[in-house]
Phi, psi and omega in degrees: 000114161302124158306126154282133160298160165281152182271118162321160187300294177306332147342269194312326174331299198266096178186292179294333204282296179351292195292326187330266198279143228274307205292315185309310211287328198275304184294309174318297170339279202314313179292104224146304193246337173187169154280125194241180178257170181279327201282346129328290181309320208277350154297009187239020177227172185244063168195182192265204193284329178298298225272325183291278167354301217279308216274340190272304169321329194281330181298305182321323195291332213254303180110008205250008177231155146238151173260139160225177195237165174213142167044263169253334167282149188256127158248160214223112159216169195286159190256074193329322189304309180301329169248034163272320180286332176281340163286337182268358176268291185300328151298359157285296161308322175283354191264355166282311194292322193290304169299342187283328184262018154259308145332319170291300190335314189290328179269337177297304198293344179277139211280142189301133156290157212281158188261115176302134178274130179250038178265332168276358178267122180311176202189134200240142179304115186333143149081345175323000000 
């Protein structure tokens, strides 16, 4: 087994800017499930083959697809290593957050220390 690096910061940059959008996350799925050509992918959208081509590059950019040429097409699949590494980013995160709401949890169940009754403390008059 390869030991993973951690991803650089313009890594992760580019990972979320990738995922950010609906269309990124949808085309990744698919290459995901099979290696597909772009002029494919861009037949399942309502936009043109240029606007795919762009969604498909930001991914490429990212690292979370590879592009390859095969005669005149270009195919597309998805790049597991890279999203393993981004999975494992976001498990850091979720195992940061998941302890920060077991800390609170822990500071909530612990019983309120008692409230000094301030009915016996004498009280002084203004201007005294």
């Amino acid at each position: 087994m390869v030991a993973q690096r951690e991803l650089s910061e313009a890594e992760v940059d580019r990972v979320f800017h990738a995922l950010a959008t609906s269309t990124r996350r949808d085309i990744l799925r698919r290459t995901i499930e099979r290696e597909q050509s772009v002029s494919t992918l861009a037949s399942e959208y309502e936009m043109s083959f240029a606007a795919v081509q762009k969604h498909v590059a930001v991914l490429e950019a990212a690292n979370l697809i590879v592009k390859r040429a095969e005669g005149r097409e270009r195919l597309v699949r998805a790049n597991p290593e890279m999203i393993a590494r981004a999975r494992a980013l976001l498990a850091r995160y979720e195992e940061l957050w998941r302890s920060r709401i077991a800390r609170l949890d822990d500071l909530l169940a612990e019983k309120p220390a008692s409230i000094t009754d301030t009915t016996d403390v004498p009280r002084t008059e203004e201007g005294d």
